[in-house]
Backbone as a ProteinNet text record, in pm:
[ID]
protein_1_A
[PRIMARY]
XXXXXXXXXXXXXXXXXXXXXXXXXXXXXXXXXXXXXXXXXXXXXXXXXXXXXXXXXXXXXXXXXXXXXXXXXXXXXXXXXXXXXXXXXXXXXXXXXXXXXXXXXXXXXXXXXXXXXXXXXXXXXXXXXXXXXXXXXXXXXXXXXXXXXXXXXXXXXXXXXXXXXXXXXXX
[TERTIARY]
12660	12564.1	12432.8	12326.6	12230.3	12129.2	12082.6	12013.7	11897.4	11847.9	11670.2	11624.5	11515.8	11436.7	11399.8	11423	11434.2	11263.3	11133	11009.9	10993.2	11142.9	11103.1	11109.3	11147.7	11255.1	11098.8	10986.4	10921.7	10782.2	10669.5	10572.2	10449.6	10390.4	10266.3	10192.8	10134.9	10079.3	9966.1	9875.6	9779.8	9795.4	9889.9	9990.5	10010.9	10007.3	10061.9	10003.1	10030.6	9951.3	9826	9884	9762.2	9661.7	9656.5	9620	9696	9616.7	9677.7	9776.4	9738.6	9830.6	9901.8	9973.1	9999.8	9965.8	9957.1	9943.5	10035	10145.9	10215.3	10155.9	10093.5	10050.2	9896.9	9852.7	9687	9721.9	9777.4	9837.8	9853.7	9917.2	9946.3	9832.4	9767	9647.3	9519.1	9490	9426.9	9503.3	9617.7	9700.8	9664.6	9679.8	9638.5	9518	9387.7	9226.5	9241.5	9274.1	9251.1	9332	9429.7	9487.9	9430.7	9349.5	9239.1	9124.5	9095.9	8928.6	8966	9134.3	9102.6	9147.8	9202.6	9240.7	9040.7	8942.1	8830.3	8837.5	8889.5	8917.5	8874.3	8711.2	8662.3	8639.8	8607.5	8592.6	8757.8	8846.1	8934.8	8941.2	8880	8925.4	8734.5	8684.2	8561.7	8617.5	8687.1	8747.4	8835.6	8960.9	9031	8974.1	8871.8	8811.2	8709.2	8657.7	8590.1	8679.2	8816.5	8906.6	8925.4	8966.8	8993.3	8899.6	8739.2	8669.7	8622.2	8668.5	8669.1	8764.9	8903.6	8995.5	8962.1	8920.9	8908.8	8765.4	8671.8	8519	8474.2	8545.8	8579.4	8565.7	8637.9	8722.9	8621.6	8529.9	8433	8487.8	8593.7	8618.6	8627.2	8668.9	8715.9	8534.3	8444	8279.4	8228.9	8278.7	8250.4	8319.9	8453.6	8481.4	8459.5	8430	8331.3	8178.6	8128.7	7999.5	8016.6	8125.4	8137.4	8182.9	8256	8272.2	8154.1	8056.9	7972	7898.4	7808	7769.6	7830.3	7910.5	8015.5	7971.2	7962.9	7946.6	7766.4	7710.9	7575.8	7510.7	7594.4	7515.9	7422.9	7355.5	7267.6	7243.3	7124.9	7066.4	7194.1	7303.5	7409	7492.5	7483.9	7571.2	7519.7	7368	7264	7304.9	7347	7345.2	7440.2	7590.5	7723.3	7765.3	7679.6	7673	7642.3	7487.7	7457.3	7530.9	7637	7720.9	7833.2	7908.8	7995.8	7962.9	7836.5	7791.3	7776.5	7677.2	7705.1	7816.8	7944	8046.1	8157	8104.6	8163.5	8035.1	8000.7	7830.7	7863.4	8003.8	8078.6	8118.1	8099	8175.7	8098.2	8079.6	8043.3	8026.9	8169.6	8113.4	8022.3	8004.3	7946.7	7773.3	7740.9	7617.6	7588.5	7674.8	7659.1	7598.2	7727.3	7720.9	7542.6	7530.3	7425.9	7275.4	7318	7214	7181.3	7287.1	7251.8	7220.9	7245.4	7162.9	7043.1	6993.9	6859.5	6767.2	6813.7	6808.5	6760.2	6932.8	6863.8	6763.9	6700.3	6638.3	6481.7	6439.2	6322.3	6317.6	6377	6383.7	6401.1	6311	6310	6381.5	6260.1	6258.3	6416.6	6468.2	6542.6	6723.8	6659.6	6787.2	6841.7	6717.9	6702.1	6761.5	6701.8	6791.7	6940.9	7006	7107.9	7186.5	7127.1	7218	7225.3	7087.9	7067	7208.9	7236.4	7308.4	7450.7	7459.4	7603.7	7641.5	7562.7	7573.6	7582	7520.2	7517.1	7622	7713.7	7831.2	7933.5	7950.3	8062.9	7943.7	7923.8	7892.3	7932.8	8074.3	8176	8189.2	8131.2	8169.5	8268.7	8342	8482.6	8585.8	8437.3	8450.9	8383.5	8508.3	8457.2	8346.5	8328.9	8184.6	8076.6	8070.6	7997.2	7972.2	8033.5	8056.3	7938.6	7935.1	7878.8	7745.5	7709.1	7603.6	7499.4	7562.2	7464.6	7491.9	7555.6	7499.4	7396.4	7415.8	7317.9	7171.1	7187.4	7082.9	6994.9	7106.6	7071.7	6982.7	7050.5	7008.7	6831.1	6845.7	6707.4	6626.3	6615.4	6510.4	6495.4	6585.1	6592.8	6458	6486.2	6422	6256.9	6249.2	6119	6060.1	6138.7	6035.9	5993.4	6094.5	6075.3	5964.3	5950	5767.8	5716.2	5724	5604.7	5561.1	5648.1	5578.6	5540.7	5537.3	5525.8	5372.5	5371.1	5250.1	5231.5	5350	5374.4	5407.9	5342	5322.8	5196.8	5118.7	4936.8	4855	4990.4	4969.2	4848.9	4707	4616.3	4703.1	4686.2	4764.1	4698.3	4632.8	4557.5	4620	4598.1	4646.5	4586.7	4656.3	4579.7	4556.4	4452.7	4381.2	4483.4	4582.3	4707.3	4733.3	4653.5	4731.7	4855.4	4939	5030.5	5049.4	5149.3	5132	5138.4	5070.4	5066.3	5194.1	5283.9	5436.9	5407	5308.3	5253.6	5192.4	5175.1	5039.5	5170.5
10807.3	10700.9	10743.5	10733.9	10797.9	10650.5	10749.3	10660.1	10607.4	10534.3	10501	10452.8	10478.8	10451.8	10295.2	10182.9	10059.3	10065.2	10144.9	10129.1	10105	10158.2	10187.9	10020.9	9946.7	9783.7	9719.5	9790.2	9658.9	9682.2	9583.4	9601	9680.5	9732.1	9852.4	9787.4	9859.8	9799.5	9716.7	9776.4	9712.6	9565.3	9578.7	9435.2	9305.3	9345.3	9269.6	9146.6	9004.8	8923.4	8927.3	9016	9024.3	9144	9235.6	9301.5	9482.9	9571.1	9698.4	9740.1	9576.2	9591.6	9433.5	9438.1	9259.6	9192.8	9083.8	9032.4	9129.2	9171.4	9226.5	9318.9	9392.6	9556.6	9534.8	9447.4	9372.6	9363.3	9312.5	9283.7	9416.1	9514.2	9604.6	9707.1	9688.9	9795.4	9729.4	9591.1	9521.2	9539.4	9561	9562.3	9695.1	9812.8	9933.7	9965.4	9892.2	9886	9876	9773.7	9705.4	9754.4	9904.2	10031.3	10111.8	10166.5	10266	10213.6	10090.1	10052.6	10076.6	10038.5	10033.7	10166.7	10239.9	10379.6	10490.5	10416.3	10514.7	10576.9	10583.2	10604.2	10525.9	10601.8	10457.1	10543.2	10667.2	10699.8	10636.6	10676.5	10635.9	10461.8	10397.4	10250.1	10175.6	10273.6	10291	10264.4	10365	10429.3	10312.5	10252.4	10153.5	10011.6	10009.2	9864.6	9872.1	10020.2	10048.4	9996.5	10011.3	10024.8	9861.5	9787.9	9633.1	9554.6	9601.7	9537.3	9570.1	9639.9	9677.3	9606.1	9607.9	9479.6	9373.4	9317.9	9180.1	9145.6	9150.4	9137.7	9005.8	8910.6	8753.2	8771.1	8852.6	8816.6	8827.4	8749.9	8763.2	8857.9	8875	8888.2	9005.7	9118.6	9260.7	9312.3	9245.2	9254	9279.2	9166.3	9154.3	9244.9	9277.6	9380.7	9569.6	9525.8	9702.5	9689.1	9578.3	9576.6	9599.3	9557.8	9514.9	9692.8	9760.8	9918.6	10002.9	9956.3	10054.7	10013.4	9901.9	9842.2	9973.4	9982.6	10032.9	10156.6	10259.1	10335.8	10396.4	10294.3	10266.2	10306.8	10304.1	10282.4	10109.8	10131.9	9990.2	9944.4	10077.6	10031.6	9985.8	10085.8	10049.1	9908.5	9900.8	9762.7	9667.1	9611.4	9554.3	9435.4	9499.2	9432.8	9400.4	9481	9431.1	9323.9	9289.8	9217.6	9072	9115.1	8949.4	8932.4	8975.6	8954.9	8888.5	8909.6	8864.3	8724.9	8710.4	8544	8473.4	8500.8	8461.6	8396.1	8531.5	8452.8	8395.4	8387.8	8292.1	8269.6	8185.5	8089.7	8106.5	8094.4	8060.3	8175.4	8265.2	8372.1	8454.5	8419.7	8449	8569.5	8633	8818.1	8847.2	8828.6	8866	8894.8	8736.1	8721.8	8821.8	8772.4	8924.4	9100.8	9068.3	9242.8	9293.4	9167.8	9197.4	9173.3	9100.2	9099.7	9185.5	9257.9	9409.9	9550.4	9474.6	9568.6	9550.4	9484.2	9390.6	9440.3	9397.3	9514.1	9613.3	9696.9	9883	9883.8	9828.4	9884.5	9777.4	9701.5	9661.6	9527.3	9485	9342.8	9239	9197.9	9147.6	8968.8	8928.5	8814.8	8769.5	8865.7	8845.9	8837.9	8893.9	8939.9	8776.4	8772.4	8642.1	8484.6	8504.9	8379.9	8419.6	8511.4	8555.7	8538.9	8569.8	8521.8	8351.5	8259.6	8172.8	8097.7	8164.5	8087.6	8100.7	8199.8	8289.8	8134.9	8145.8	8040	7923.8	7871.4	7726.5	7697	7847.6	7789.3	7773.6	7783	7790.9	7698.4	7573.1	7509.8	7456	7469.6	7488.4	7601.8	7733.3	7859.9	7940.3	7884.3	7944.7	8086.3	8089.5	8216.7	8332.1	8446.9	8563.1	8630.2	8627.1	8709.3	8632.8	8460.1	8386.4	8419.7	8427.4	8467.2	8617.1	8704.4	8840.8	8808.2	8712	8696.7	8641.4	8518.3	8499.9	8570.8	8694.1	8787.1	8897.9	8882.3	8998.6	8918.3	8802.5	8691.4	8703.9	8687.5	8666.9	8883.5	8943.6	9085.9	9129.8	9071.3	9100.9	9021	8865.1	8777.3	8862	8925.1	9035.1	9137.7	9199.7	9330.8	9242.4	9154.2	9119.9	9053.1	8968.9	8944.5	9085.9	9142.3	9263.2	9353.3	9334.2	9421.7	9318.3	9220.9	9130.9	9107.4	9167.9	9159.1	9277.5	9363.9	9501.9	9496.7	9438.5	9418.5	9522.5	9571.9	9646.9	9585.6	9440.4	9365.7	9340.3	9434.8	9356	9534.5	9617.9	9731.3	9742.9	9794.4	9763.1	9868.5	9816.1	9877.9	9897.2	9975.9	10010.8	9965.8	9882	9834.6	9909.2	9925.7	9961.2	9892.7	9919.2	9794.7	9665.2	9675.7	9570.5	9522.2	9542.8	9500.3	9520.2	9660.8	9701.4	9792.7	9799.8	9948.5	10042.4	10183.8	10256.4	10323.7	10378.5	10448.6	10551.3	10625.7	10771	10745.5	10647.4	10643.3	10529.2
6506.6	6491	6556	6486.1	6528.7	6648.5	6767.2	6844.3	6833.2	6856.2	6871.4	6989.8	6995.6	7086.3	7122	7241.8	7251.5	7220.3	7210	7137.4	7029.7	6946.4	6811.8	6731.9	6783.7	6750.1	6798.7	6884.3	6918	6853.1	6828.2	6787.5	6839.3	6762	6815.5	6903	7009.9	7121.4	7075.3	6932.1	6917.5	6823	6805.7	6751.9	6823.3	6971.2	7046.4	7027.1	7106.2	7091.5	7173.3	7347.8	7418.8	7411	7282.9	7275.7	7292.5	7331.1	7382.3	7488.7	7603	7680.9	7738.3	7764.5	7781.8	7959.6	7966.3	8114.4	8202	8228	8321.2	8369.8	8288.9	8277.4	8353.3	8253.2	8305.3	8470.9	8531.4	8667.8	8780.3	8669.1	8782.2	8778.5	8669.6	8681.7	8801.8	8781.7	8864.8	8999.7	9039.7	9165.9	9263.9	9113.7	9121.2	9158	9108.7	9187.8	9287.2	9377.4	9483.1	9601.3	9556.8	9663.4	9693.5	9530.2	9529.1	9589.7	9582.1	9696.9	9804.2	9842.2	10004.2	10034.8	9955.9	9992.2	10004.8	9980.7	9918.5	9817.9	9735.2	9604.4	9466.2	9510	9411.3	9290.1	9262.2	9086.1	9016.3	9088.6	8984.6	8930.9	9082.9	9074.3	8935.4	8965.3	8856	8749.3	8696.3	8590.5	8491.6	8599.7	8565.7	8542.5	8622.5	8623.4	8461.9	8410.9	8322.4	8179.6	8210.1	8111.4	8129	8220.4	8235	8156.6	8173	8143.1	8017.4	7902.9	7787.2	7716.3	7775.8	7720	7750.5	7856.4	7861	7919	7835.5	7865.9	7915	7901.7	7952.4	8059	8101	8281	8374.6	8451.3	8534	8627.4	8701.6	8768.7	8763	8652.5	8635.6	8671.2	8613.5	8629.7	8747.6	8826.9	8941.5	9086	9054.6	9108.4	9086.8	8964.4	8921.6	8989.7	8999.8	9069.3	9220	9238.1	9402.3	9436	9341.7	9393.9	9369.8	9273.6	9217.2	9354.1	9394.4	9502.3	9608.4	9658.6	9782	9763.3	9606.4	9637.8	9638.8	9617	9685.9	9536.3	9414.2	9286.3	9224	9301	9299.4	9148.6	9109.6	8988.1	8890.3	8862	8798.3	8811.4	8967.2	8972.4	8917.7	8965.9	8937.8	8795.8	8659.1	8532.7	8552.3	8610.1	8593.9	8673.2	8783.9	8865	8825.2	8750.3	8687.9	8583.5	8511.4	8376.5	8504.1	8572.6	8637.8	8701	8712.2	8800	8652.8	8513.4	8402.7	8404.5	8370.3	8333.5	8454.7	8574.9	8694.9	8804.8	8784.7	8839.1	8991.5	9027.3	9167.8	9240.1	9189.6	9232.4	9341.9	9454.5	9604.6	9631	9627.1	9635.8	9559.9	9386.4	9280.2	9343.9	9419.6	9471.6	9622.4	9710.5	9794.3	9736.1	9637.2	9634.3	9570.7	9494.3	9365	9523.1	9591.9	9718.4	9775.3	9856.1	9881.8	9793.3	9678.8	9544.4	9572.9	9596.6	9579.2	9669.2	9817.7	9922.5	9936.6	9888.3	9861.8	9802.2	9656.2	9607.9	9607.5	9715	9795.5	9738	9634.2	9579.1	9668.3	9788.8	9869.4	9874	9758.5	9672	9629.6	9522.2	9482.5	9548.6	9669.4	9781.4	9820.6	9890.2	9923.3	9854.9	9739	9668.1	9651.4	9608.9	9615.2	9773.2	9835.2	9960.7	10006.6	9930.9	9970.8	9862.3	9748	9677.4	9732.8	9804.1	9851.9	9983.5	10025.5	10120	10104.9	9996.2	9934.8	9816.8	9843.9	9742.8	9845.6	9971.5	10093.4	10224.9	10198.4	10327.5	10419.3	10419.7	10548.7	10577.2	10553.9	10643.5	10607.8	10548.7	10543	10451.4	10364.6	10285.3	10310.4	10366.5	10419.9	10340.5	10225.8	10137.7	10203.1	10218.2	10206.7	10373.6	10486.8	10613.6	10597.9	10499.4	10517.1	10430.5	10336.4	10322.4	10445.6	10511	10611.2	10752.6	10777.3	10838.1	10818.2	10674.5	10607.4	10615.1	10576.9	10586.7	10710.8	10776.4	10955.7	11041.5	10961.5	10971.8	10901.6	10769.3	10746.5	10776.2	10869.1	10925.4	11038	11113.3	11230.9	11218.5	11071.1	11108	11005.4	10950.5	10904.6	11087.4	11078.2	11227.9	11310.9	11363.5	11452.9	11390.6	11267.6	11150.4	11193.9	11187.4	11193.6	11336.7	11482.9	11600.6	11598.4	11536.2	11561.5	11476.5	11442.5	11329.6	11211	11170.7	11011.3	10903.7	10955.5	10788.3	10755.8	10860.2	10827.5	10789.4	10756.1	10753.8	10593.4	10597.8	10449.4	10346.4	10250.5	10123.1	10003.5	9958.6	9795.5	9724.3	9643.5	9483.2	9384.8	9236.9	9135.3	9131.8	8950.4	8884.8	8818.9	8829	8797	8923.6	9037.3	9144.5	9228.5	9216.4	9259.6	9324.8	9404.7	9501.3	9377.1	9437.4	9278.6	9338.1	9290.2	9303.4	9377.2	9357.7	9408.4	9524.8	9585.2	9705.3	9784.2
[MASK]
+++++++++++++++++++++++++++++++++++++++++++++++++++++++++++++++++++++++++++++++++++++++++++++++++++++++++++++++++++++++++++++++++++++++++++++++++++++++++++++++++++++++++++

């Protein structure tokens, strides 16, 4: 009697109802990120979260944790879009606003840091959420170093504008 394979009896992966791969699998690959972040092992956890968020482009959350590693590994400009697609599709989502803050940060978006932490905070006004806990230290860190320019008096430092009015990139 010839054998078969218990694959051969079931439907093609791309058949499935949940797609290529089903919730269980979805689970352990997401289980699987979150060993590789804390192990430092972030190209691979890149990689997987790249693949999560190709199957399930919905999921704020797969968004928001590829921002939160790209962030970590200090890819700003990159995190930057994946970041605001993850608050899009979850308005609430606290780290999302952190991480996309210290994007903001690195790359001199002063303005924009700012509301982002202000929202990080005004979504946890009991305190009690550790992201929301690291926004208003970060909060509390850059009023630090703007005051400490501003007694130092390196905010009254004169500055050339072009004819648009902007620092020119080169000067």
């Amino acid at each position: 009697m010839p054998m078969t394979s218990p694959s051969a009896h079931m439907p093609d992966r791309a058949q499935r109802p949940h797609g290529p791969i089903g919730p269980e699998e979805e689970r352990t690959i997401a289980q699987l990120v979150a060993v590789l972040y804390r192990e430092g092992r972030l190209v691979s956890a890149v990689r997987l979260l790249r693949g999560l968020t190709s199957l399930r482009p919905e999921n704020g959350a797969y968004w928001s944790a590829l921002g939160g590693v790209l962030t970590r590994m200090e890819r700003y400009e990159e995190a930057l879009p994946i970041l605001s697609l993850a608050i899009h599709l979850r308005p609430r989502d606290i780290a999302a606003y952190v991480n996309r803050a210290e994007c903001h940060l690195a790359l001199g978006h002063v303005r924009a840091a700012a509301a982002d932490l202000d929202r990080a905070m005004a979504l946890d006004p009991d305190g009690h959420h550790p992201d929301a806990h690291r926004a208003r230290c970060m909060a509390f860190s850059a009023y630090r170093f703007f005051e400490a320019a501003h007694q130092a008096g390196l905010d009254t430092i004169p500055v050339e504008l072009d004819a648009t009015g902007t620092v020119p990139k080169n000067g």
